[in-house]
C-alpha positions in Angstrom: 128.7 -132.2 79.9 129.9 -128.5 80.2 132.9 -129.0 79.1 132.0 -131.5 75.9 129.5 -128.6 74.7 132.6 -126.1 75.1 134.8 -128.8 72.6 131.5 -129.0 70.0 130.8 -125.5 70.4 134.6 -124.1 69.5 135.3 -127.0 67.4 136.0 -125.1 64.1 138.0 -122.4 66.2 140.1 -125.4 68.4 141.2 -127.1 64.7 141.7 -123.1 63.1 144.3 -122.0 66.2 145.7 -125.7 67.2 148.2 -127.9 65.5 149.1 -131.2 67.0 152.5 -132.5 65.8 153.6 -136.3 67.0 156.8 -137.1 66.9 157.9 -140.4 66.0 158.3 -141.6 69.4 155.2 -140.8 69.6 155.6 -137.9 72.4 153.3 -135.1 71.1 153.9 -131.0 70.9 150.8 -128.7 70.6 150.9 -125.4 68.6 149.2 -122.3 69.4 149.4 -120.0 66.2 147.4 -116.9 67.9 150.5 -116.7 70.3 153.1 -118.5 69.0 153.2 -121.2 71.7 154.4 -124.4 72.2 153.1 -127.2 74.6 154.4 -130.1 75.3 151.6 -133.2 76.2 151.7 -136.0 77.9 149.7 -138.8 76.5 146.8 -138.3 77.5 146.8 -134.9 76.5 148.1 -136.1 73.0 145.3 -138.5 72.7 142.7 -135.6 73.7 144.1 -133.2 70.9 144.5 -136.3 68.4 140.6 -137.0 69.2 139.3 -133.1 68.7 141.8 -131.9 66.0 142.6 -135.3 64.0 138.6 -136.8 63.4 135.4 -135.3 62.1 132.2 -134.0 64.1 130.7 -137.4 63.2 134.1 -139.3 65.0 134.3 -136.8 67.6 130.6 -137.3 68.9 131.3 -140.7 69.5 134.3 -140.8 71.2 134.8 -137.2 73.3 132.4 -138.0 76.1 133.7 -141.2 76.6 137.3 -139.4 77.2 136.4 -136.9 79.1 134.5 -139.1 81.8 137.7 -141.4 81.8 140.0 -138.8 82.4 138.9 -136.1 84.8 141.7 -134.3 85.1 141.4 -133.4 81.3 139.2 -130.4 82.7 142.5 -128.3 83.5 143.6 -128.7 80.1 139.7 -127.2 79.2 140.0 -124.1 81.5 143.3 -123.5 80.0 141.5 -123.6 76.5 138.8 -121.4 77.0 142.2 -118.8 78.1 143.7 -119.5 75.0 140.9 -119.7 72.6 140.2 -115.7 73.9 143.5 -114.6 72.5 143.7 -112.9 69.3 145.9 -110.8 67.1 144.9 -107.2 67.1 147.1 -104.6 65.5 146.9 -101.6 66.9 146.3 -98.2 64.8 149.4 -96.7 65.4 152.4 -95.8 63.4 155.2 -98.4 63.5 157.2 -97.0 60.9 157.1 -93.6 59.0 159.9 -93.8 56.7 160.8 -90.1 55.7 162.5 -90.2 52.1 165.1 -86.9 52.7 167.2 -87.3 50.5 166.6 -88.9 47.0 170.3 -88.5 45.5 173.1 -90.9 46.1 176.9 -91.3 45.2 176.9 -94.9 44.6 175.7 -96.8 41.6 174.8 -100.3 43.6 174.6 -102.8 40.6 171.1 -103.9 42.4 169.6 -101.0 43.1 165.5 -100.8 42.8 165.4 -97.0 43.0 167.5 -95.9 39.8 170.4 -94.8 41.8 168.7 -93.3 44.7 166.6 -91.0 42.3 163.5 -92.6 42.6 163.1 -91.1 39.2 162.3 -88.0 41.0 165.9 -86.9 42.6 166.4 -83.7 45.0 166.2 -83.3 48.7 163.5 -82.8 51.2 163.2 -79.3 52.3 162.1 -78.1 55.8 158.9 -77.5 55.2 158.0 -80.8 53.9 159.6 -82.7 56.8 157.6 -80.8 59.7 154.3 -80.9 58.0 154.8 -84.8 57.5 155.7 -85.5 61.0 152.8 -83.2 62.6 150.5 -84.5 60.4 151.3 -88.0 61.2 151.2 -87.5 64.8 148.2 -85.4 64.2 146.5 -88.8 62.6 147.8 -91.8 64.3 148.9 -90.3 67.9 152.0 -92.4 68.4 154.9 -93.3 65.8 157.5 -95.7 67.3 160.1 -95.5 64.6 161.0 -92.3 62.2 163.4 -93.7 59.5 165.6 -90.9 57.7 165.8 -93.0 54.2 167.0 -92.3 51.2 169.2 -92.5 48.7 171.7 -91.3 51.0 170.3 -89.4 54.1 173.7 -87.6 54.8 173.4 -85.9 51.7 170.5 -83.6 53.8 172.0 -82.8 57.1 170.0 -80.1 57.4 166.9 -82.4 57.1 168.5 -84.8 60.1 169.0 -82.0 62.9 165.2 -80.4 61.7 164.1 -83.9 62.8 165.7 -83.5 66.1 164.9 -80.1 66.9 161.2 -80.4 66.1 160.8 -83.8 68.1 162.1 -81.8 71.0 159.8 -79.6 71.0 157.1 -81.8 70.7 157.6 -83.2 73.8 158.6 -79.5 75.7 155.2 -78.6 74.5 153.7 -81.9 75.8 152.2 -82.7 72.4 153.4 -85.9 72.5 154.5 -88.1 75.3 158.1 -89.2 74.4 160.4 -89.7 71.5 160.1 -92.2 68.8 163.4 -94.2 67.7 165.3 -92.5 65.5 166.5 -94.7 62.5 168.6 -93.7 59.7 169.7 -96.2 57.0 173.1 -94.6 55.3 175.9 -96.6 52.4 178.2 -93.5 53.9 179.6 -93.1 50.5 179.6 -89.5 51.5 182.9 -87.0 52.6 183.9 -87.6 56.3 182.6 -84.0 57.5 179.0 -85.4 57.0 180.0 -88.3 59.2 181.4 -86.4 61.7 178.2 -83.7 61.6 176.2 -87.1 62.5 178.1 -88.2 65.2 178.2 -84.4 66.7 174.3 -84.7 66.4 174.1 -87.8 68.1 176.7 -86.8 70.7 174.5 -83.7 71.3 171.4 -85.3 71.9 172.2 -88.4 73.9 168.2 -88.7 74.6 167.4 -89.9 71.5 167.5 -93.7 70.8 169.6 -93.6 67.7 170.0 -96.5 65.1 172.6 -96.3 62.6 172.2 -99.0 60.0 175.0 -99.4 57.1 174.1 -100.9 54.1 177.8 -102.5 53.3 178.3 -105.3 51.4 181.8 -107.0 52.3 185.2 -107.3 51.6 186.3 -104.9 49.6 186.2 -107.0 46.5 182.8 -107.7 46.6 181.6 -103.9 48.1 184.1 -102.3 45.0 181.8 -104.8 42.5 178.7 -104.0 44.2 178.5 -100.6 45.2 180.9 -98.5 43.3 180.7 -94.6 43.2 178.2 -93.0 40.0 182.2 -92.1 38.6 183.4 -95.6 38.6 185.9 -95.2 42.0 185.8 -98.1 44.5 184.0 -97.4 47.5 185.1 -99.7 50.6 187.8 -97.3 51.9 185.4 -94.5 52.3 183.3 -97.0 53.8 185.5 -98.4 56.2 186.7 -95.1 57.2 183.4 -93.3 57.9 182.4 -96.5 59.9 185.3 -96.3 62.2 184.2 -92.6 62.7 180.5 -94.1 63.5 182.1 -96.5 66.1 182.9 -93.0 68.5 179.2 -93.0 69.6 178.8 -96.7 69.5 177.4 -97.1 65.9 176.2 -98.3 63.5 173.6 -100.7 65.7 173.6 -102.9 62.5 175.1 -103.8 59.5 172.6 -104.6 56.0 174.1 -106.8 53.4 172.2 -107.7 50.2 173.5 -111.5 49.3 173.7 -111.9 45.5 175.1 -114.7 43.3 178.1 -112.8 43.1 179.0 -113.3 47.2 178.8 -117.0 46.3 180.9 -117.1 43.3 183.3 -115.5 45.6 183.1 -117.8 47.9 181.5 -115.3 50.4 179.6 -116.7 52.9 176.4 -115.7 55.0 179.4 -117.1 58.2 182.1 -115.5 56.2 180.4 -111.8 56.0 179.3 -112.1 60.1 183.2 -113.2 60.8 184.7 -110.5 58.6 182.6 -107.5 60.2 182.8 -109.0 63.8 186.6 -109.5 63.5 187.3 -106.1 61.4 184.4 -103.6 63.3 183.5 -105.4 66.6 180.1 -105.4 64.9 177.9 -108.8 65.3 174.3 -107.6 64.3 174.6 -108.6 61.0 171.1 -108.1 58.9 172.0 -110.4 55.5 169.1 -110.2 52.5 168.8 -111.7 49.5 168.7 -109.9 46.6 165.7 -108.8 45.0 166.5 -108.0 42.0 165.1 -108.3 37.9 168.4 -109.5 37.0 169.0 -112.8 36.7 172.8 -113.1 37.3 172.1 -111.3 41.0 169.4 -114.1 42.2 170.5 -116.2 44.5 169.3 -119.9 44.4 167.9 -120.4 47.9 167.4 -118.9 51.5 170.6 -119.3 53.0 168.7 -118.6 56.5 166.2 -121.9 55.5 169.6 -123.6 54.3 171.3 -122.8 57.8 168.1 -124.4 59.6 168.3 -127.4 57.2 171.8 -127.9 58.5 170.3 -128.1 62.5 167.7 -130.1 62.2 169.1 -132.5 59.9 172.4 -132.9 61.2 172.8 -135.3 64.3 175.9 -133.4 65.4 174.3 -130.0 66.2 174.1 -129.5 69.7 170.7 -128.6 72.0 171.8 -124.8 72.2 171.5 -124.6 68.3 168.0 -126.1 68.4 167.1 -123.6 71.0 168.0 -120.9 69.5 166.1 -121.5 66.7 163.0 -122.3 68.4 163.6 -119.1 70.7 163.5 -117.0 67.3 160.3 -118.7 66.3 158.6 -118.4 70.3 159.6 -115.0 70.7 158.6 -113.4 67.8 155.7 -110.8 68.1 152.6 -112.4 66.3 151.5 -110.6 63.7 148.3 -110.5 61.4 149.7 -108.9 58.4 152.7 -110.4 56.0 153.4 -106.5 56.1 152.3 -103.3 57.6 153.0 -101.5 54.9 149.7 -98.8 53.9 148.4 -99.9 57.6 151.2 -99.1 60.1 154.2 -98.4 57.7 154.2 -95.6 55.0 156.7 -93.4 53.2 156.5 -89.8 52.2 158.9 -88.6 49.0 161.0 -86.1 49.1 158.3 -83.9 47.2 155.5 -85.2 49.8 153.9 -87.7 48.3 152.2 -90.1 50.2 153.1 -94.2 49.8 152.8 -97.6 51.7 156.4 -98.0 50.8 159.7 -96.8 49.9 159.6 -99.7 47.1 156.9 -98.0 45.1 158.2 -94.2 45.2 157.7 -92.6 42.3 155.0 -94.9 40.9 152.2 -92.6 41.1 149.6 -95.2 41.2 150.5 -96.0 44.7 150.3 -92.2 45.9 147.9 -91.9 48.3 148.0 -87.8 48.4 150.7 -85.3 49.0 151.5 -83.9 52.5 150.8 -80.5 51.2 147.1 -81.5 50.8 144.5 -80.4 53.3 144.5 -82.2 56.6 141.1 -83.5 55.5 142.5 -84.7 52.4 145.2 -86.6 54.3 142.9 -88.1 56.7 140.5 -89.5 53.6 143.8 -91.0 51.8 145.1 -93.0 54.3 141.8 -94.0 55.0 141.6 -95.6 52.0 145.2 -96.6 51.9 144.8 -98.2 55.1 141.6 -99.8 53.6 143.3 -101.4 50.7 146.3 -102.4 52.6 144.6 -104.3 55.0 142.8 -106.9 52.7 146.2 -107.2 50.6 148.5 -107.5 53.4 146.5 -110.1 55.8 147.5 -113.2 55.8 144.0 -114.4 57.1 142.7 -113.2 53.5 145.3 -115.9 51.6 144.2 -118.8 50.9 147.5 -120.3 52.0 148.5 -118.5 54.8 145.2 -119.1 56.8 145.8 -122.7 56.9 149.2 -122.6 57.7 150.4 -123.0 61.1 152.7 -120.5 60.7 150.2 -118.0 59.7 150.9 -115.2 62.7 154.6 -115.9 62.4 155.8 -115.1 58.6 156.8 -111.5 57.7 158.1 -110.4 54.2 157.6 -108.1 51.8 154.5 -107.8 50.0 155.7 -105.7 47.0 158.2 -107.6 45.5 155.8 -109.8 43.4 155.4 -106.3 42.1 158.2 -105.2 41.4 159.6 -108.2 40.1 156.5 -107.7 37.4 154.5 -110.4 39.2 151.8 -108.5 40.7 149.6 -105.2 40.1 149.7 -104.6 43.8 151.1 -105.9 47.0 150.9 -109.6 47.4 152.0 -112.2 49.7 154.4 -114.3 47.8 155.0 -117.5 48.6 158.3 -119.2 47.3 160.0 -121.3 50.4 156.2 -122.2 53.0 156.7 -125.7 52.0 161.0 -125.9 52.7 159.6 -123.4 55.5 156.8 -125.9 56.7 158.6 -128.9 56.4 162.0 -127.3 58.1 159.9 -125.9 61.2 157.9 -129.3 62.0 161.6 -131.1 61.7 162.6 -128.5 64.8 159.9 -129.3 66.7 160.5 -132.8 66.2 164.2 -132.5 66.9 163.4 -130.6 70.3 160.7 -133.2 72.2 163.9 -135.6 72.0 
C-alpha cells in the first residue's frame, strides 16, 4: 500500500520527469529528463511505466494495485524512484562566463558580422582601469568566475589589457582573495601583425599556470576565408591567418577552431567534413566548433542544421555502425543538465569597453540592455544585476516555455536566446524554436536505433 500511495502521490511529478519510449520490438527505454538518463526495462518494468505514465488517474486506480501485488519485485524499481524523483536542476549563483569586451576595433570586415565591424557602434579599447574594477567587482558579487573571456573585435589589438588580466589574477590569489584561477579564454580572427602573436605566445609561455584557451574564428580555405573575412582595405586575409596560427601552435594553440557555416561554404562545395579534414590535415587541429550563420541577410542563411542533418544520416541509415550511435547518445548522456536555454543575465554577462554592463556581447551597444556601468557605485552594481538577473531568469528558463516544459528534452537544449532579437523577432531574449520537432523526432529515432 506504501508504495501505491508514493505512485498517486507523485503522479503529476513521475509523468513531468519520465518519458517511456517503446520500440517497435517492443523492448522499452525510460528517460530521465532531470539528469539526462537513460534506462533500459525489461517488460515488466515497461508495462509498470506504460501503466503510470501512459493512463489517467481514473485508469491508474484500477489497475496499479493489482501490478504491484503481482509483481513484488517492482518495489526496487520504487526505491530507485523516490532517488530519482529527489533530483533536480539547481544552478548555482556563480559566474560561468564574464566576457570582458577589450577591444572593440577590428581589421577585418567579416561579410556577417553582427557587431558593425567589431565597433559595436561604440569602437576604442578598454583601458586599465576599467578592466580591474570589472573583474573585482565581479568577484566581489558572485565569489567565483570559472571562465574570463578576453572578446572583442579583436583582443590582440589591446595587449596591454591581456597581460593586466594576468597580473591582477595573480595577485588575487597571492593575496588569498580568491581561491584559484579562472580559465582564461580569448577569442581572436588574428588578422593582426605577427609581433602581437608572438607577445601572446610570450604571455602564455610566461605563465604556464594559467589554463589558456585560444579559440580562432577562421573560416576555411582560403577561398572561402578571402570571401568571408577580408581586411577593412579589401586585402585577403588567410595568409596572415595561417601564419599567425602556426606561431599559436608553439604553446600548443589554438584549443579550437570557430567557423560560421554560410550558404556560401555550400555553394562551394565546403563541407561541415570538408572544413574538420582541411584543419585536421593542414594544422593538426581536430576541435572543430562549426556554427551557422546568424545573420539578417538572406543570401548567408543556411537551409538547415547540418549537425541535425549528420544525425539524420545515423539513425536512418542501416549501414552506420554501433560506435556512431554511441557517440551520439554519449553527447546527449553526458551533457550537464541545464535549466536555462542560456545563462546569459544569470551566469553570463559582458562589460563594453566603456563599462557598460550587458547579458551579452550580442546586444553591446543597445542601451536598453545596459544594466549599469562598472564605474557606478558598488551598490548600484549590486541592484542592476539584481534586476538583470531577475529578468533573465523568467526569459531564459525553459521551464517558463510553454514548449520546452513538455519536452523531453527540456534540461538538454542550449542556444541562444537573443537571436530572435536580433534577427527583429523579439524585444528581448527568447527561446526560439526552429528544429524541436526534426530535433524530437531525430532523438527518439536514436534511442530506438540503440535498444536493437
Amino acid at each position: 500500500m506504501e508504495s501505491y500511495k508514493f505512485i498517486l502521490q507523485h503522479l503529476e511529478k513521475l509523468k513531468n520527469d519520465f518519458f517511456l519510449f517503446l520500440s517497435e520490438n517492443h523492448k522499452g527505454i525510460l528517460w530521465h529528463k532531470p539528469t539526462l538518463s537513460l534506462y533500459t526495462l525489461d517488460e515488466q518494468n515497461t508495462n509498470f511505466f506504460r501503466t503510470i505514465l501512459y493512463n489517467n488517474l481514473h485508469q491508474i486506480r484500477n489497475t496499479l494495485s493489482e501490478l504491484l501485488i503481482g509483481h513484488p519485485e517492482l518495489e526496487n524499481t520504487i526505491k530507485e524512484l523516490k532517488m530519482l524523483l529527489q533530483k533536480n536542476v539547481v544552478s548555482t549563483k556563480s559566474v560561468d562566463r564574464l566576457a570582458l569586451l577589450i577591444s572593440q576595433e577590428c581589421p577585418l570586415n567579416c561579410i556577417y558580422c553582427y557587431a558593425n565591424g567589431g565597433t559595436y557602434e561604440e569602437g576604442g579599447l578598454m583601458d586599465i582601469t576599467v578592466l580591474e574594477r570589472a573583474i573585482n567587482v565581479f568577484y566581489r558579487v558572485y565569489g567565483t568566475i570559472r571562465t574570463i573571456q578576453l572578446f572583442g573585435g579583436e583582443p590582440l589589438l589591446n595587449i596591454k589589457a591581456i597581460r593586466r588580466v594576468i597580473e591582477l589574477l595573480k595577485e588575487k590569489v597571492e593575496k588569498e582573495e580568491i581561491a584559484s584561477l579562472p580559465k582564461i579564454s580569448l577569442e581572436t580572427g588574428l588578422g593582426v601583425s605577427k609581433n602581437k602573436v608572438e607577445e601572446l605566445v610570450q604571455l602564455l609561455e610566461d605563465n604556464s599556470l594559467f589554463e589558456f584557451e585560444i579559440v580562432v574564428s577562421f573560416d576555411g580555405p582560403a577561398k572561402i576565408q578571402n570571401l568571408q573575412r577580408p581586411f577593412k582595405n579589401g586585402n585577403p586575409s588567410y595568409e596572415m591567418v595561417v601564419e599567425n596560427l602556426n606561431i599559436l601552435k608553439i604553446v600548443n594553440q589554438p584549443k579550437a577552431i570557430e567557423t560560421t557555416y554560410t550558404r556560401k561554404h555550400s555553394e562551394l562545395g565546403i563541407t561541415h567534413q570538408y572544413l574538420k579534414d582541411f584543419f585536421t590535415d593542414k594544422f593538426g587541429i581536430k576541435n572543430v566548433l562549426i556554427r551557422p550563420v546568424m545573420s539578417k541577410c538572406r543570401e548567408l542563411l543556411v537551409e538547415s542544421d547540418q549537425n541535425l542533418e549528420d544525425l539524420k544520416i545515423v539513425v536512418e541509415s542501416s549501414l552506420e555502425s554501433d560506435d556512431k550511435v554511441k557517440e551520439y547518445l554519449g553527447i546527449l548522456l553526458n551533457s550537464d543538465p541545464t535549466e536555462y536555454y542560456c545563462g546569459a543575465g544569470i551566469s553570463s554577462f559582458a562589460v563594453s569597453t566603456s563599462g557598460y554592463i550587458y547579458p551579452c556581447q550580442l546586444v553591446v551597444g543597445d542601451k536598453r540592455f545596459a544594466f549599469g556601468n562598472i564605474k557606478n557605485s558598488f551598490e548600484e552594481i549590486v541592484q542592476k544585476l539584481k534586476e538583470m538577473e531577475n529578468r533573465y531568469r523568467v526569459l531564459n528558463s525553459k521551464a517558463n516555455d510553454e514548449l520546452c516544459k513538455k519536452c523531453f528534452l527540456e534540461y538538454f537544449c542550449e542556444g541562444c536566446v537573443f537571436k530572435l532579437y536580433y534577427l527583429g523577432e523579439s524585444i528581448d531574449a527568447a527561446i526560439p524554436h526552429d528544429y524541436c520537432k526534426q530535433t524530437k523526432e531525430l532523438v527518439t529515432q536514436l534511442f530506438n536505433k540503440a535498444i536493437y
